[in-house]
C-alpha positions as CSV (number, residue, x, y, z in Angstrom):
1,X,4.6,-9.4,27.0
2,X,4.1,-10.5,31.0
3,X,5.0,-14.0,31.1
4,X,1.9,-16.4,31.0
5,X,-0.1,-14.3,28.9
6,X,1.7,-15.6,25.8
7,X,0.2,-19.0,26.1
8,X,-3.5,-17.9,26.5
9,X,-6.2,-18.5,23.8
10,X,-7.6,-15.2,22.2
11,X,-10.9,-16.2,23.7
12,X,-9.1,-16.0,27.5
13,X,-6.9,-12.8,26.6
14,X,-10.3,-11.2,25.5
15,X,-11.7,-12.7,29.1
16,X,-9.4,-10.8,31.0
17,X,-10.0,-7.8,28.9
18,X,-14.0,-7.9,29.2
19,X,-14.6,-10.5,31.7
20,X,-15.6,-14.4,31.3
21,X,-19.6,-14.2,29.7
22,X,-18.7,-11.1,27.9
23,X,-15.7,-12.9,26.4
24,X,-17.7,-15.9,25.4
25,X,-20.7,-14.0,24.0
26,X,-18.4,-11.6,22.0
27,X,-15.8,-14.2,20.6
28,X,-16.7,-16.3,17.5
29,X,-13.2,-17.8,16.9
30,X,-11.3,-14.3,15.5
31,X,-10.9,-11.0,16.8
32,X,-11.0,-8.6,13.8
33,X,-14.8,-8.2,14.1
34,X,-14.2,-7.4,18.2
35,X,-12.3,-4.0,17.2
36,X,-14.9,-3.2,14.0
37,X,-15.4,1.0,14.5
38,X,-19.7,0.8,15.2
39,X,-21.5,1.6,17.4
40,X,-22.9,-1.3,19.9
41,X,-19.4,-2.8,19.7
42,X,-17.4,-3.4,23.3
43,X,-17.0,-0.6,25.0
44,X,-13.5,-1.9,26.6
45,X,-12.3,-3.4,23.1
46,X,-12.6,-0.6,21.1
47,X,-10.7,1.0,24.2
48,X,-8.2,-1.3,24.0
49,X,-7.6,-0.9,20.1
50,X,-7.0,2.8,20.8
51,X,-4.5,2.4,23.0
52,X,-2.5,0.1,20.7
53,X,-3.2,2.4,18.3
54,X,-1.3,5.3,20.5
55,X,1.6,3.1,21.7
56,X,2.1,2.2,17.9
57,X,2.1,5.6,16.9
58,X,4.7,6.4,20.3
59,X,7.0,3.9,18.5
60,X,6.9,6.1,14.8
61,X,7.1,9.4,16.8
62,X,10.4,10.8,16.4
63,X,11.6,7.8,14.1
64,X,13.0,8.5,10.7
65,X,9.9,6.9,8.7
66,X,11.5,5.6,5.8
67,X,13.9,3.8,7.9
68,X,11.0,1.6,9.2
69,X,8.3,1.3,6.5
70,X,7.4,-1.9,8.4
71,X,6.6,-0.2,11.9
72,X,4.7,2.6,9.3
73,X,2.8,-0.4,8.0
74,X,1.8,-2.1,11.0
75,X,0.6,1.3,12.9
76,X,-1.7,2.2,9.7
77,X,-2.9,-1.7,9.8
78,X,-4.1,-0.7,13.4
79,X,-5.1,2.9,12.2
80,X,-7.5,1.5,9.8
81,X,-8.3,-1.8,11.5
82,X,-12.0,-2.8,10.7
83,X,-13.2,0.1,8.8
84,X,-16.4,0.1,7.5
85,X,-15.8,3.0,5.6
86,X,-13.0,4.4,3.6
87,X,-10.5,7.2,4.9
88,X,-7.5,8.5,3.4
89,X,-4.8,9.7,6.3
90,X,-1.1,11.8,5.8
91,X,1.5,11.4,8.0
92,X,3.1,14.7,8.2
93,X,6.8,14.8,8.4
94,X,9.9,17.1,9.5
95,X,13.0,17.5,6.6
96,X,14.5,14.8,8.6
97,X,11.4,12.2,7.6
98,X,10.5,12.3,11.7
99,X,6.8,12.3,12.3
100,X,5.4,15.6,13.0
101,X,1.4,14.8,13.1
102,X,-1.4,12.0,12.1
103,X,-4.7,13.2,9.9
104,X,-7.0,11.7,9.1
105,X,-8.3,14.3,6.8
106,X,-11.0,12.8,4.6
107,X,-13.7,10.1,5.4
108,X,-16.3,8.5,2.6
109,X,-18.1,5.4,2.1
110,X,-17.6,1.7,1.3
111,X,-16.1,2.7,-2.2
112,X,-14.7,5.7,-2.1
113,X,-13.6,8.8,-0.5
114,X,-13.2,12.6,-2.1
115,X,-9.7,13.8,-1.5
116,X,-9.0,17.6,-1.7
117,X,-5.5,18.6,-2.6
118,X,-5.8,22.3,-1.8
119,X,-6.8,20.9,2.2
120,X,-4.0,18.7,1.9
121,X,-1.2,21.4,1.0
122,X,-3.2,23.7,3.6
123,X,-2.6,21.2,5.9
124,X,0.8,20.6,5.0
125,X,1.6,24.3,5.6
126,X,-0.3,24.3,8.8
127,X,2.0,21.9,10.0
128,X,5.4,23.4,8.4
129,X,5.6,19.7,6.9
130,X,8.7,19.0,4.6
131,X,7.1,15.5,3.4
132,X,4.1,13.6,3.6
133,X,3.3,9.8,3.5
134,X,-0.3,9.4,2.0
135,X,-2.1,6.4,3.5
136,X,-5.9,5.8,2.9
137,X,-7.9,2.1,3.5
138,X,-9.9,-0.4,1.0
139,X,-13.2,-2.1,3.2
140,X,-13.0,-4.8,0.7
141,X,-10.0,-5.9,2.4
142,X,-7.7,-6.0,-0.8
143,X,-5.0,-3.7,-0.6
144,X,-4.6,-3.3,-4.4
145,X,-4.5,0.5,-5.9
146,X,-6.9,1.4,-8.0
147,X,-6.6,3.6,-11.3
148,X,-8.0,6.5,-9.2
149,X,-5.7,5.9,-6.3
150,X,-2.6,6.5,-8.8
151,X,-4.2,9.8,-10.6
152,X,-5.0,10.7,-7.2
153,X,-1.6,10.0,-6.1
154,X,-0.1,11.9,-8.9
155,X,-2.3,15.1,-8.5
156,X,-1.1,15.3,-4.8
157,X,2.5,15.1,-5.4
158,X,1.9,17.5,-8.2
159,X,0.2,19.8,-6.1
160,X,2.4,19.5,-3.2
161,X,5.6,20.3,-5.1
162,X,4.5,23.7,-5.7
163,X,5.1,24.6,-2.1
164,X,8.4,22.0,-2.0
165,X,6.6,19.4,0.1
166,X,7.7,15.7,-1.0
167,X,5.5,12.5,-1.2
168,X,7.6,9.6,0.0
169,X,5.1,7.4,0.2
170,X,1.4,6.4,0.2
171,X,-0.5,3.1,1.6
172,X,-3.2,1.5,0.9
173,X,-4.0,-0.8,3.5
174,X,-6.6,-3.7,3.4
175,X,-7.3,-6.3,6.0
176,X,-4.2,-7.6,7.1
177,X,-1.9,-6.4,4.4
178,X,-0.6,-2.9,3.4
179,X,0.5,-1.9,0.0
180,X,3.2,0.5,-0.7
181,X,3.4,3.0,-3.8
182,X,7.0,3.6,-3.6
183,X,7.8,0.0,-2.9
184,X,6.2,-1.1,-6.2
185,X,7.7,1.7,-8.4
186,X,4.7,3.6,-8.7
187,X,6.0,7.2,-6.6
């Protein structure tokens, strides 16, 4: 970071970003609701969320992903920040686990989201994928898989097998924390 901006307040980082009255209409002491994805939000945040997003996703392209899970979690985190909705994304990957490509394939409401494995493996294909990490977002904030999540994770992996496509992963991520099947033994 440029030295100085370290030691600024949110509320005077946001300044600089959107100007001083902007800053101080806009600010209510945190800046998840700043970057929500609705219309009549900030023009220059939601701007600025994007291009974390895209630097964060420069610094997985190219990377073996299973050798950073972390930097995989944090980008998703950003991917899904502030979603009033829920989406399910796959990261397609090359044989050597490298990022290939970012969908975000599916889109549904506060509850739920229909997830279609035939588009999935189509999609796979499309992209001559060797693996997939599954990643898909919770509103409620808790990053806790549901029943559903696992049968859906199963049915994928199941699916995808049949044209030799591996699931390495898949996320759920919730407001500030991202759950990981594999790490919890359940892929």
């Amino acid at each position: 970071m440029t030295p100085g901006y370290g030691s600024l307040s949110d509320r005077d980082l946001l300044a600089r970003l959107v100007g001083v009255r902007e800053a101080k209409k806009l600010y209510r002491g945190a800046l998840h609701p700043l970057f929500r994805d609705e219309p009549g939000h900030n023009e220059k945040c939601l701007v600025a969320r994007e291009l974390v997003r895209r630097w964060l996703h420069e610094g997985i392209q190219g990377e073996c992903l299973m050798s950073s899970p972390d930097r995989v979690k944090v980008y998703l985190l950003t991917h899904f920040a502030r979603r009033e909705h829920e989406a399910f994304a796959v990261l397609f990957l090359d044989s050597q686990n490298r990022l290939i490509a970012v969908e975000e394939m599916f889109r549904g409401t506060l509850t739920q989201t229909s997830v279609y494995p035939r588009e999935v493996v189509k999609a796979a294909l499309r992209h001559n994928a060797a693996a997939v990490i599954l990643a898909h977002n919770h509103p409620s904030g808790v990053a806790e898989p549901s029943g559903a999540d696992e049968a859906l994770t199963r049915g994928l992996k199941d699916a995808l097998s049949v044209v030799d496509v591996r699931v390495l992963d898949h996320f759920v991520v919730g407001t500030g924390s991202v759950m990981s099947f594999t790490e919890r033994g359940l892929l």
